[in-house]
ChimeraX commands (.cxc) that place a marker at each C-alpha (Angstrom):
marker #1 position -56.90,-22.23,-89.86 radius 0.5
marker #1 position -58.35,-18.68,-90.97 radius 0.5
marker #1 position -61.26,-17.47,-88.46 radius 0.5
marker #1 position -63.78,-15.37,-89.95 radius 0.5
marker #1 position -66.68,-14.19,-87.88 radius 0.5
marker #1 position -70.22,-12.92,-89.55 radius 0.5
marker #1 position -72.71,-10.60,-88.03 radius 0.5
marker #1 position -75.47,-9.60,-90.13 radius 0.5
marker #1 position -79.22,-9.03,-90.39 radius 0.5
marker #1 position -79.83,-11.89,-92.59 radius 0.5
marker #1 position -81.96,-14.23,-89.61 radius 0.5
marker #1 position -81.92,-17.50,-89.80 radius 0.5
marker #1 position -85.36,-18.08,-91.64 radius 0.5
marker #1 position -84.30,-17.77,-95.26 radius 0.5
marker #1 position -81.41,-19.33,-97.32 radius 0.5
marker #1 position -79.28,-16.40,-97.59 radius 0.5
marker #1 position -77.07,-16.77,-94.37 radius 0.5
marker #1 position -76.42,-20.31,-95.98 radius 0.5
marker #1 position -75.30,-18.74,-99.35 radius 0.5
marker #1 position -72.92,-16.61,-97.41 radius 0.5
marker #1 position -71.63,-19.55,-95.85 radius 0.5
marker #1 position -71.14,-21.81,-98.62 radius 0.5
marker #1 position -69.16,-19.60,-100.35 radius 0.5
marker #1 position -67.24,-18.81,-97.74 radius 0.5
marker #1 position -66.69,-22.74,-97.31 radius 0.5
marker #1 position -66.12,-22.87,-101.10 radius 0.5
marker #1 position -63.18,-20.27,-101.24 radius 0.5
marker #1 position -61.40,-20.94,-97.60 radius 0.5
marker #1 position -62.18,-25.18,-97.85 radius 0.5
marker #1 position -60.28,-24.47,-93.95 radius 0.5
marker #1 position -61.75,-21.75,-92.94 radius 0.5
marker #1 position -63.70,-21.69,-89.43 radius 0.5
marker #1 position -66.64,-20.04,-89.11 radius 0.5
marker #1 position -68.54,-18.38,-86.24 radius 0.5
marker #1 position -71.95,-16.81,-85.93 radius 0.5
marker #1 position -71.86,-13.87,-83.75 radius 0.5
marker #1 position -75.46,-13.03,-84.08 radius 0.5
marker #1 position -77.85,-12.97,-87.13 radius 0.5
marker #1 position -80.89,-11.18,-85.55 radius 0.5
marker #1 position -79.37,-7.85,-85.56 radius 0.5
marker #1 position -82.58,-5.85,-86.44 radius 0.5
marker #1 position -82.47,-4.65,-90.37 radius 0.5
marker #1 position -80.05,-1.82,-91.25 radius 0.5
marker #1 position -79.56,-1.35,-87.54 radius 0.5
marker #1 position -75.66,-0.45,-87.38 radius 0.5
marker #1 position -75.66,0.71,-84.02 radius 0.5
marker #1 position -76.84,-2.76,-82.74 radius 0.5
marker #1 position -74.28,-4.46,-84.79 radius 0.5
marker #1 position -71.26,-2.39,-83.38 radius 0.5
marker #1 position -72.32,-3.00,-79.90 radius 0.5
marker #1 position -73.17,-7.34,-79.90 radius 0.5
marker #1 position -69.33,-7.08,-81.99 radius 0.5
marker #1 position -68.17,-4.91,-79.74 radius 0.5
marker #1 position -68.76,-7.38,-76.84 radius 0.5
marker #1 position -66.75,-10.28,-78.58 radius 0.5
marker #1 position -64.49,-9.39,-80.94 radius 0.5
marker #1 position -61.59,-9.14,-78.73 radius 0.5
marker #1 position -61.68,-12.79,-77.39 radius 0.5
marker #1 position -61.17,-14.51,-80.71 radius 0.5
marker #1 position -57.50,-14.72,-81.62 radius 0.5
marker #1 position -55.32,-11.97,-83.32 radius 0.5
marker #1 position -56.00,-12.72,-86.86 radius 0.5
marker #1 position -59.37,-13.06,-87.18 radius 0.5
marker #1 position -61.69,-11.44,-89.87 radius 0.5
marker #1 position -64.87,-9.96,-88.63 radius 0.5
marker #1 position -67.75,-9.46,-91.40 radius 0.5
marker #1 position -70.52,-7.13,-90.50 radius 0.5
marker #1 position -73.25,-7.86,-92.77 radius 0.5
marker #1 position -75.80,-5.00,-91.67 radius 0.5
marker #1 position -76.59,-1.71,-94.00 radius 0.5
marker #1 position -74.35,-2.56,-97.01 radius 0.5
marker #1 position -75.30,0.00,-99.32 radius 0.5
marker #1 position -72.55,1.26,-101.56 radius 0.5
marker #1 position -72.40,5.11,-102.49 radius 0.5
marker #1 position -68.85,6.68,-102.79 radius 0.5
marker #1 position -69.55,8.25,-99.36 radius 0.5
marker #1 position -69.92,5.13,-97.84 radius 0.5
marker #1 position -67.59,2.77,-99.87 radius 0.5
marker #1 position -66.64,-0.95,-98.81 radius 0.5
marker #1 position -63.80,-1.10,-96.22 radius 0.5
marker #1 position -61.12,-3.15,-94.47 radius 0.5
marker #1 position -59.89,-1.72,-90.92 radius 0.5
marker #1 position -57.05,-3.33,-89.30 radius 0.5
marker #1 position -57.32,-3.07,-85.56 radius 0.5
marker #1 position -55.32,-4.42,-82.90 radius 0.5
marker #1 position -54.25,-7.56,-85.16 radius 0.5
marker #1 position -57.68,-8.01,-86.14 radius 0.5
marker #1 position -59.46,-7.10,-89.86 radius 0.5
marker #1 position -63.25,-5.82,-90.00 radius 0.5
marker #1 position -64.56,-5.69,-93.21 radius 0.5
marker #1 position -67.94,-4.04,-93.74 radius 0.5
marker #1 position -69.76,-0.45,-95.17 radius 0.5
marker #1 position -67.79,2.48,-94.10 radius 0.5
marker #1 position -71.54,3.97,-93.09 radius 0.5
marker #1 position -70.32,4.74,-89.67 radius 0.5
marker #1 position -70.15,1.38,-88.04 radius 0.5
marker #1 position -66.63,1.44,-87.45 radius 0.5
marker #1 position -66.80,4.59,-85.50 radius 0.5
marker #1 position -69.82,2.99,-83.35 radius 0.5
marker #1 position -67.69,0.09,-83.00 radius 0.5
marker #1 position -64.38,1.19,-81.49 radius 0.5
marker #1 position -66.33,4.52,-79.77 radius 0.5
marker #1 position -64.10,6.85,-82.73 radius 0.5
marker #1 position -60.88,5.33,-81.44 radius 0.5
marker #1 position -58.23,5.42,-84.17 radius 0.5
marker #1 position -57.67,2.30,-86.49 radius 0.5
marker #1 position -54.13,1.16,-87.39 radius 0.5
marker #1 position -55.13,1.11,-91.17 radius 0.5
marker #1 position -57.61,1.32,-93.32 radius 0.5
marker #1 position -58.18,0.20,-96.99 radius 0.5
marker #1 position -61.13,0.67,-99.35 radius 0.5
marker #1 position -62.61,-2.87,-101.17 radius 0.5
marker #1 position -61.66,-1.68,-104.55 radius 0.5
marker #1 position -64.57,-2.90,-107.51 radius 0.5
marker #1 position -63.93,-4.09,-110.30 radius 0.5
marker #1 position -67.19,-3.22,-111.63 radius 0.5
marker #1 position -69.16,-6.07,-112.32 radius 0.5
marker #1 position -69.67,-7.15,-108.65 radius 0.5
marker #1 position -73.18,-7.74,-107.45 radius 0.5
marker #1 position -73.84,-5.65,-104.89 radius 0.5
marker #1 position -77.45,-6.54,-103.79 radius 0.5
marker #1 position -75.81,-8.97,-101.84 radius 0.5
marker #1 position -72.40,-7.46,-100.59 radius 0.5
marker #1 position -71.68,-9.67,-97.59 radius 0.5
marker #1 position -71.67,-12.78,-100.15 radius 0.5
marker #1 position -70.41,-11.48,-103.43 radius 0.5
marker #1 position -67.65,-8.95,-102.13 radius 0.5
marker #1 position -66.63,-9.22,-98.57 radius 0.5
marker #1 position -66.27,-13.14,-98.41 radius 0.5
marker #1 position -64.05,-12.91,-101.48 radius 0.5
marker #1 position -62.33,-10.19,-99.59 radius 0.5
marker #1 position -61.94,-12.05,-96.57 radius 0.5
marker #1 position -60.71,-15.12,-98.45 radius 0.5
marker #1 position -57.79,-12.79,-99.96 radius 0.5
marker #1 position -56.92,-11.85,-96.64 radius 0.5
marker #1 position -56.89,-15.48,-95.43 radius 0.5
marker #1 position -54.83,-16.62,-97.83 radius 0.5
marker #1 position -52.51,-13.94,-96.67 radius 0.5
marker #1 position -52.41,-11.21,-99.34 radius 0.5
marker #1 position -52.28,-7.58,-97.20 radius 0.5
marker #1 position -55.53,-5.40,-96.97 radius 0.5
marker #1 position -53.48,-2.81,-99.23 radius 0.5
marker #1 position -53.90,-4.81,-101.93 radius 0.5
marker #1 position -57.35,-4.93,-101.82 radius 0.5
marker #1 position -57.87,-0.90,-102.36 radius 0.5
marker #1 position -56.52,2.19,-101.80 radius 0.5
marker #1 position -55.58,3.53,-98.01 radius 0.5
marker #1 position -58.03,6.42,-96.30 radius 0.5
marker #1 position -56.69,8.43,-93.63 radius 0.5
marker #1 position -59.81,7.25,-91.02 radius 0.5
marker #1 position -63.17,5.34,-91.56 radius 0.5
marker #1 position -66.13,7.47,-91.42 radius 0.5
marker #1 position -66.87,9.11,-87.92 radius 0.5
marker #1 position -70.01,9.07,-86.41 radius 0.5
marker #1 position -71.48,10.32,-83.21 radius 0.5
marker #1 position -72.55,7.85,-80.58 radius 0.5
marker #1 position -75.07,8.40,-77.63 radius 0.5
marker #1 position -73.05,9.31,-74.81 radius 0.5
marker #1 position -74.40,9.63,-71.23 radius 0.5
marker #1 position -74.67,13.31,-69.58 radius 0.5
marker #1 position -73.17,13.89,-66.31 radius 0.5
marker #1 position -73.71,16.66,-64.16 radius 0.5
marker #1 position -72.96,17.45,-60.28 radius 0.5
marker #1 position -75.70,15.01,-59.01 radius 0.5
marker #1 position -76.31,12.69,-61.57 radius 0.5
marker #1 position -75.50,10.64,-64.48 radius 0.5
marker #1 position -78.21,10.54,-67.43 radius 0.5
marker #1 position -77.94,7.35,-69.30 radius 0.5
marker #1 position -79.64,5.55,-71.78 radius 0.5
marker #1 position -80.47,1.73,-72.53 radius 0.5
marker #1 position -79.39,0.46,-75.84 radius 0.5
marker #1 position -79.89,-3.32,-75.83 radius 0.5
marker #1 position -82.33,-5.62,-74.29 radius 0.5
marker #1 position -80.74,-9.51,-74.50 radius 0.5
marker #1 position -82.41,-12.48,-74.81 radius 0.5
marker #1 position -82.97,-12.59,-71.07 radius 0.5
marker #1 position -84.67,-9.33,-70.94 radius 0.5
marker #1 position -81.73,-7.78,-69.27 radius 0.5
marker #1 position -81.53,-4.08,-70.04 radius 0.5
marker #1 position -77.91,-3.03,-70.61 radius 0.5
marker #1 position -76.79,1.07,-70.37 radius 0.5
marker #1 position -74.82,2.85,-71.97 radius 0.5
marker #1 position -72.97,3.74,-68.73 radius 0.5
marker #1 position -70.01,2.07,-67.87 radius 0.5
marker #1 position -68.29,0.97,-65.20 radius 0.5
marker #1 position -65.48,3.38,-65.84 radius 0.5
marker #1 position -68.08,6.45,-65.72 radius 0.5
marker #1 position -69.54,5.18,-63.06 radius 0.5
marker #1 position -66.39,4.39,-61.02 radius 0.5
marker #1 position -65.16,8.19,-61.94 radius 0.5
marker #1 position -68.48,9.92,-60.95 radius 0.5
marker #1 position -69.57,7.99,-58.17 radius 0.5
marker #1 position -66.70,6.78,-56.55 radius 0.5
marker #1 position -67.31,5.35,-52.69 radius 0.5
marker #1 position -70.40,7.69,-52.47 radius 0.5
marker #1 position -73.78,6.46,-51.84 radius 0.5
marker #1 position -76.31,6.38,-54.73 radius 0.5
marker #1 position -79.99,5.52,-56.30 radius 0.5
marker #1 position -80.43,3.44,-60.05 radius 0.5
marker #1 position -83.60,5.39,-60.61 radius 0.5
marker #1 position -85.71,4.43,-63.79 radius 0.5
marker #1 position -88.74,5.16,-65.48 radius 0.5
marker #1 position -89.96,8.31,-63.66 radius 0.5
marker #1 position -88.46,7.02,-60.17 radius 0.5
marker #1 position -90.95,3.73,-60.56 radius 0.5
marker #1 position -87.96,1.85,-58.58 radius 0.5
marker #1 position -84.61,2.34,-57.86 radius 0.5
marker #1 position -81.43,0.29,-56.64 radius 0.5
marker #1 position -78.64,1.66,-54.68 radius 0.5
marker #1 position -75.56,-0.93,-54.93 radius 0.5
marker #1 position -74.40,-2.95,-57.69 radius 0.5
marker #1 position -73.52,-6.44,-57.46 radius 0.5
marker #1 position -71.11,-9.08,-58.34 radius 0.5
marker #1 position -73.25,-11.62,-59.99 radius 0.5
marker #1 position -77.33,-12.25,-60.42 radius 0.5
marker #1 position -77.06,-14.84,-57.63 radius 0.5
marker #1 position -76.11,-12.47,-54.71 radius 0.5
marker #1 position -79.99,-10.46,-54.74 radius 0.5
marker #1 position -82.73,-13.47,-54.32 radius 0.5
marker #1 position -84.68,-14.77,-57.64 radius 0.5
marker #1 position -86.93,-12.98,-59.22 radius 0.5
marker #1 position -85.35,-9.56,-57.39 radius 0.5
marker #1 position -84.03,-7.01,-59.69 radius 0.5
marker #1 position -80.17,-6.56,-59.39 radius 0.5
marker #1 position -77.98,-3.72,-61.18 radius 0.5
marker #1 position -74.30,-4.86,-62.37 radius 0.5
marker #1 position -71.72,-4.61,-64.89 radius 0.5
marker #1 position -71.31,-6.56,-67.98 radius 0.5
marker #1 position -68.27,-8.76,-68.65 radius 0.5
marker #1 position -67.94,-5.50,-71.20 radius 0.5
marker #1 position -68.31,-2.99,-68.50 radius 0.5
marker #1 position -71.85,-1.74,-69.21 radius 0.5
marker #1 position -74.22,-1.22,-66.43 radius 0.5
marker #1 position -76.87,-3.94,-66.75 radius 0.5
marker #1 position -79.97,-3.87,-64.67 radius 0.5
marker #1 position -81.73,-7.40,-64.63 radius 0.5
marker #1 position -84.36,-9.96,-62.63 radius 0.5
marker #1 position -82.29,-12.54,-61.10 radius 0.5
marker #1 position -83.14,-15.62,-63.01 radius 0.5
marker #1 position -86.35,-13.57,-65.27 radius 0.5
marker #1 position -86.35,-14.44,-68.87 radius 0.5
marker #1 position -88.03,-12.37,-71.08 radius 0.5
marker #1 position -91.22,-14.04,-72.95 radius 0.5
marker #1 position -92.23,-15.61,-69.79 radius 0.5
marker #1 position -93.32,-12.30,-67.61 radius 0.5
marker #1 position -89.84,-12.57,-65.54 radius 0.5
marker #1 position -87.39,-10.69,-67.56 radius 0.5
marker #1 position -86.52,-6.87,-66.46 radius 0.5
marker #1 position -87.82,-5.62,-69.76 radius 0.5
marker #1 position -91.06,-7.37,-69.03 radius 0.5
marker #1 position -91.42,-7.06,-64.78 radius 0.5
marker #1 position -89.97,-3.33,-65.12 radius 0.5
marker #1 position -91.31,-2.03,-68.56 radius 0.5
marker #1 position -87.85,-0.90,-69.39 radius 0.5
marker #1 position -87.53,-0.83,-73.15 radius 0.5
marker #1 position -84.49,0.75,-74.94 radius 0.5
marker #1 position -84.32,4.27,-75.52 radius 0.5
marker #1 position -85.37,5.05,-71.97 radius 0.5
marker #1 position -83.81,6.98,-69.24 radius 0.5
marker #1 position -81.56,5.65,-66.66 radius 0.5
marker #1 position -80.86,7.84,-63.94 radius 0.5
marker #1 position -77.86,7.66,-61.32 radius 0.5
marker #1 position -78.27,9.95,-58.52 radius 0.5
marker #1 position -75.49,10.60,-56.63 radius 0.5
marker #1 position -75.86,11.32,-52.74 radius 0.5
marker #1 position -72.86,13.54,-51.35 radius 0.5
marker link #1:1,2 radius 0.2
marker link #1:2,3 radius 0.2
marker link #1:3,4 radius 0.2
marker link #1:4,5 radius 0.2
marker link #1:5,6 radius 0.2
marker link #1:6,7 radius 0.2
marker link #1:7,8 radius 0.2
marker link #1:8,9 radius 0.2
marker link #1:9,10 radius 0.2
marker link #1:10,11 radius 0.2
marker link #1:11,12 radius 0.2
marker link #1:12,13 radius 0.2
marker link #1:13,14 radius 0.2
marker link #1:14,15 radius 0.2
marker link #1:15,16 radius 0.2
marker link #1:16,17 radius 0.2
marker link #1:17,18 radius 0.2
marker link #1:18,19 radius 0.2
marker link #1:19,20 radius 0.2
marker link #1:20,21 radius 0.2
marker link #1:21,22 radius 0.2
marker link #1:22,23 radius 0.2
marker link #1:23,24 radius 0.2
marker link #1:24,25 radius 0.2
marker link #1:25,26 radius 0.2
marker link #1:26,27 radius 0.2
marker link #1:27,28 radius 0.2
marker link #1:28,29 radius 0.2
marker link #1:29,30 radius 0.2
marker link #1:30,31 radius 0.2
marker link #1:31,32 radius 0.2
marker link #1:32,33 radius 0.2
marker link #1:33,34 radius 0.2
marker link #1:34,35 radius 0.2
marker link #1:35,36 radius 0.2
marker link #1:36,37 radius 0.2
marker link #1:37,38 radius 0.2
marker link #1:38,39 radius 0.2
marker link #1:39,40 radius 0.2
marker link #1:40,41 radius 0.2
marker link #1:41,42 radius 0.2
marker link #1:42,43 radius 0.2
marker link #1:43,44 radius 0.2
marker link #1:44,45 radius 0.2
marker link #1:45,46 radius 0.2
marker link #1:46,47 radius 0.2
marker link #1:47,48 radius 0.2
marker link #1:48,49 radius 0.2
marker link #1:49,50 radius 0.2
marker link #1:50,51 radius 0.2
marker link #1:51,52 radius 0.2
marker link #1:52,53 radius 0.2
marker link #1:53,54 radius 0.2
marker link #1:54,55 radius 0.2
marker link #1:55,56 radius 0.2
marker link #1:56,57 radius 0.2
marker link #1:57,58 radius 0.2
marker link #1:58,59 radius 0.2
marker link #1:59,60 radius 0.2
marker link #1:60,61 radius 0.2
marker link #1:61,62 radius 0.2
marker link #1:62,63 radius 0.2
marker link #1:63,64 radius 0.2
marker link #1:64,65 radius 0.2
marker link #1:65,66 radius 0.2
marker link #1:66,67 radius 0.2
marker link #1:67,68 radius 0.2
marker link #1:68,69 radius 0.2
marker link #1:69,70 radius 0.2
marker link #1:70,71 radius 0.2
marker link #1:71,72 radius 0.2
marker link #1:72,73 radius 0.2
marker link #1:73,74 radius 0.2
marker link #1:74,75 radius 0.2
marker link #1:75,76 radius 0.2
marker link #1:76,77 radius 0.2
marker link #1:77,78 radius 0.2
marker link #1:78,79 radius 0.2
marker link #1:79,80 radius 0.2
marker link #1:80,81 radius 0.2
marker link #1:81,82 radius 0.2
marker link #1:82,83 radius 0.2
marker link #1:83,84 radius 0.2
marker link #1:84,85 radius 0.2
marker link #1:85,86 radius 0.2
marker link #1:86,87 radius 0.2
marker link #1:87,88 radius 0.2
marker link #1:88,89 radius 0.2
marker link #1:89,90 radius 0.2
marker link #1:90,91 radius 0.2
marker link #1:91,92 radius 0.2
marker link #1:92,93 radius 0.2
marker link #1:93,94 radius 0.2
marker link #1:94,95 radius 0.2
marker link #1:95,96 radius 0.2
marker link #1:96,97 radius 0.2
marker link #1:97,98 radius 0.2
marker link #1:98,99 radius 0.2
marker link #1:99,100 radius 0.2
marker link #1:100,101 radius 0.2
marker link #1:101,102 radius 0.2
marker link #1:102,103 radius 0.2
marker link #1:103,104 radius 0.2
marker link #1:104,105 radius 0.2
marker link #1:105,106 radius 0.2
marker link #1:106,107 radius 0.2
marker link #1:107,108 radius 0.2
marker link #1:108,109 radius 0.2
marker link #1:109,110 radius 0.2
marker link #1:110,111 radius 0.2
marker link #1:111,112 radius 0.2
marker link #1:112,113 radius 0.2
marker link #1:113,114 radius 0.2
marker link #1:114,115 radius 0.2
marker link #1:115,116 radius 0.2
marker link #1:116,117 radius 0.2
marker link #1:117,118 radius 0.2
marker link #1:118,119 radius 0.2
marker link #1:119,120 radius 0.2
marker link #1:120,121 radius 0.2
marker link #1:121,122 radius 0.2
marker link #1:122,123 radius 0.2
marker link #1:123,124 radius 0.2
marker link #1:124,125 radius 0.2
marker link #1:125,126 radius 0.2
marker link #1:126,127 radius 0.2
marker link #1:127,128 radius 0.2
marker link #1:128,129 radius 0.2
marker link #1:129,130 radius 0.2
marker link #1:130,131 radius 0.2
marker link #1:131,132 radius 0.2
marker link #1:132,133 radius 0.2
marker link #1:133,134 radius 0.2
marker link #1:134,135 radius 0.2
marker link #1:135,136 radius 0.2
marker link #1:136,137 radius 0.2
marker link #1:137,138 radius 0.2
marker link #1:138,139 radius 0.2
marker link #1:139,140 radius 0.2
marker link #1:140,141 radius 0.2
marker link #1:141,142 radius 0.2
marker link #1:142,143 radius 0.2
marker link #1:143,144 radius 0.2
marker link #1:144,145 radius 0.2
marker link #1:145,146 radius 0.2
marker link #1:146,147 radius 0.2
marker link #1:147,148 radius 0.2
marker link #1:148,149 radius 0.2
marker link #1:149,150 radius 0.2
marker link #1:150,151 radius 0.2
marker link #1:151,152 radius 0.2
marker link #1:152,153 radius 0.2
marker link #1:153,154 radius 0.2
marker link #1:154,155 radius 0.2
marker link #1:155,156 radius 0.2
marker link #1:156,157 radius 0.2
marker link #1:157,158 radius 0.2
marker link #1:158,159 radius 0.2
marker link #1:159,160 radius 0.2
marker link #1:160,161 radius 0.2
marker link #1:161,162 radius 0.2
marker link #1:162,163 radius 0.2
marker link #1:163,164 radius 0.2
marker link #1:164,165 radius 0.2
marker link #1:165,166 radius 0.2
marker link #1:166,167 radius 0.2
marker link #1:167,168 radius 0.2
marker link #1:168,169 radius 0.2
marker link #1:169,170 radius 0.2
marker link #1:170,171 radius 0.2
marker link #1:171,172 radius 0.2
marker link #1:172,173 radius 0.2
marker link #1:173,174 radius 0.2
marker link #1:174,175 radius 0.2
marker link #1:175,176 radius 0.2
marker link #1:176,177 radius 0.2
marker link #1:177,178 radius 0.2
marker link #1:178,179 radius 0.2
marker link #1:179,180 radius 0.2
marker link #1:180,181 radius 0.2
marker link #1:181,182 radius 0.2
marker link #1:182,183 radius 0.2
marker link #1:183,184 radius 0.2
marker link #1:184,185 radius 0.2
marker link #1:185,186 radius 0.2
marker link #1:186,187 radius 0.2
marker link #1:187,188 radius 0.2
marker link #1:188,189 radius 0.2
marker link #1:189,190 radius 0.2
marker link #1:190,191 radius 0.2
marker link #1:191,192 radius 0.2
marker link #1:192,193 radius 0.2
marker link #1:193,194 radius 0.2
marker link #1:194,195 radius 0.2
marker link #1:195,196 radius 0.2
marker link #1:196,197 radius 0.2
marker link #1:197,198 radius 0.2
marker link #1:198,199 radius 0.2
marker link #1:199,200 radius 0.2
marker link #1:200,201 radius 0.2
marker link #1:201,202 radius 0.2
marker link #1:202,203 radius 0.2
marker link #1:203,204 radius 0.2
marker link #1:204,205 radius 0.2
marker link #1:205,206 radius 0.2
marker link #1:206,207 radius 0.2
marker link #1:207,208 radius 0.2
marker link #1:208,209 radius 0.2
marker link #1:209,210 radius 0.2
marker link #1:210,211 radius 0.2
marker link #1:211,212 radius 0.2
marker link #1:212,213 radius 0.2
marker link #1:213,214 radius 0.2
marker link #1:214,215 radius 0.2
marker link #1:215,216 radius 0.2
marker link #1:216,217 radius 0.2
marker link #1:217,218 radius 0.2
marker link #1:218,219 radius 0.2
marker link #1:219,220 radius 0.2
marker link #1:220,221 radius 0.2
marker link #1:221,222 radius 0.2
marker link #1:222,223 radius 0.2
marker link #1:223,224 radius 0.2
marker link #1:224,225 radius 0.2
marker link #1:225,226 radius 0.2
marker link #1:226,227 radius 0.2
marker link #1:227,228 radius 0.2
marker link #1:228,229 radius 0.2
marker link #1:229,230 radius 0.2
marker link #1:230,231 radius 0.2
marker link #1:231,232 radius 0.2
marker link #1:232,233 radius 0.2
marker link #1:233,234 radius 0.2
marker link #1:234,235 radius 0.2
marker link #1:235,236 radius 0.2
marker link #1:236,237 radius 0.2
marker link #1:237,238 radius 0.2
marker link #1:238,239 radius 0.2
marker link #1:239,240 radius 0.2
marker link #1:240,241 radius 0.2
marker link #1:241,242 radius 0.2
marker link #1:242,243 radius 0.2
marker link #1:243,244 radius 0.2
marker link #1:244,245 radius 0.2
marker link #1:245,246 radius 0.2
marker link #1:246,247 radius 0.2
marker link #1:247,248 radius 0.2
marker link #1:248,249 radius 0.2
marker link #1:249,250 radius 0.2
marker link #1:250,251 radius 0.2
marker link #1:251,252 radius 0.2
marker link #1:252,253 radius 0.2
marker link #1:253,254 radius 0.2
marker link #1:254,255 radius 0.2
marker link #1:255,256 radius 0.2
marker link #1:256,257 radius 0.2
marker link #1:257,258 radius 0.2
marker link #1:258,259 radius 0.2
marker link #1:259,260 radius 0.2
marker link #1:260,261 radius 0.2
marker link #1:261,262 radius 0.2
marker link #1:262,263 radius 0.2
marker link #1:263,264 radius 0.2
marker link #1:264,265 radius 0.2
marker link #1:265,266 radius 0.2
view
């Protein structure tokens, strides 16, 4: 049974994430769908890479990702299959990719070749469901369009380490109000090591000095710093959710684009 997962901007208010659907349902009757998310905020590519980013690797080799967010065609940022670890993503080549596997190399990638009479004010319906449903049925990406040598690079925000510190920056607030970095445990683990150090945020308005295991080892409604299943350093209210007061974007007044700051005691 062909998996295809969809991640797009579309919400959930209007019909259009239904169109995508049933056409998906009419051309792949066996086809199994799955919603990653469908709140991504409107042309926001970088948010899209990182919620796919999260999941893609636990659904089965074979499965066809759709990422429904930015799909404007120009012939610098044509329609594209990558093949990626047994997996196919089929989007815009508008730099997504790149975001999405951090400007590792793809095993192959194929343009969506148009015949010319495609409509393309709705591309996740009219050409990359079609698309996926070629690949489903088992016909190779290479048939689709013609090979390029990489998909379209872009630079990501990277956090800047010095001798002291580590500068990051949060990029994603979750449903709970959990603020998640763009430093990772890797980083972290390389930097840091077994020395001693201070989560400092927002101007030094609090900071944390150890990171746990799981929400449930600081007391509820204390702020706790770990990783994500992903590796990303979260920093959270144990048991907060945002929209009530008690999530850390709400009790700390973190929002994304601001400084997190790891200073590192020798």
């Amino acid at each position: 049974m062909p998996i295809i997962t969809l991640t797009s901007d579309l919400g959930t208010k209007d019909y259009y994430l239904a169109a995508v659907k049933a056409i998906a349902l009419k051309l792949i009757p066996d086809v199994d769908l799955f919603d990653i998310s469908h709140h991504i905020p409107p042309f926001d590519i970088a948010k899209a890479a990182f919620v796919l980013k999260n999941v893609w690797r636990e659904f089965p080799v074979g499965s066809i990702h759709i990422i429904g967010v930015d799909n404007h065609w120009s012939r610098d940022t044509p329609y594209a299959v990558v093949e990626k670890e047994g997996h196919y993503f089929i989007g815009s080549d508008n730099g997504t990719f790149a975001l999405l596997f951090d400007g590792a190399p793809a095993d192959r990638v194929h343009t969506i070749q148009l015949v010319g009479d495609e409509d393309m004010g709705f591309a996740l319906k009219n050409i990359f469901i079609p698309a996926a449903a070629k690949i489903a049925s088992g016909r190779a990406p290479s048939t689709l369009g013609v090979a390029l040598e990489s998909y379209k690079h872009r630079q990501s925000i990277n956090p800047v380490v010095e001798h002291d510190n580590i500068r990051g920056t949060v990029i994603y607030v979750d449903a709970y109000g959990n603020v998640i970095t763009n430093i990772t445990r890797s980083l972290f683990e390389k930097e840091v090591g077994s020395r001693s150090f201070n989560i400092v945020v927002r101007r030094g308005d609090f900071d944390l000095n150890r990171i746990s295991r799981a929400y449930g080892e600081v007391p509820e409604g204390e702020k706790v710093a770990l990783f994500t299943s992903s590796g990303f350093l979260e920093i959270a209210i144990n048991r907060g959710v945002e929209g009530s007061g008690g999530g850390a974007t709400d009790l700390l007044g973190i929002r994304e684009n601001d400084i997190v700051r790891i200073e590192i005691n020798d």
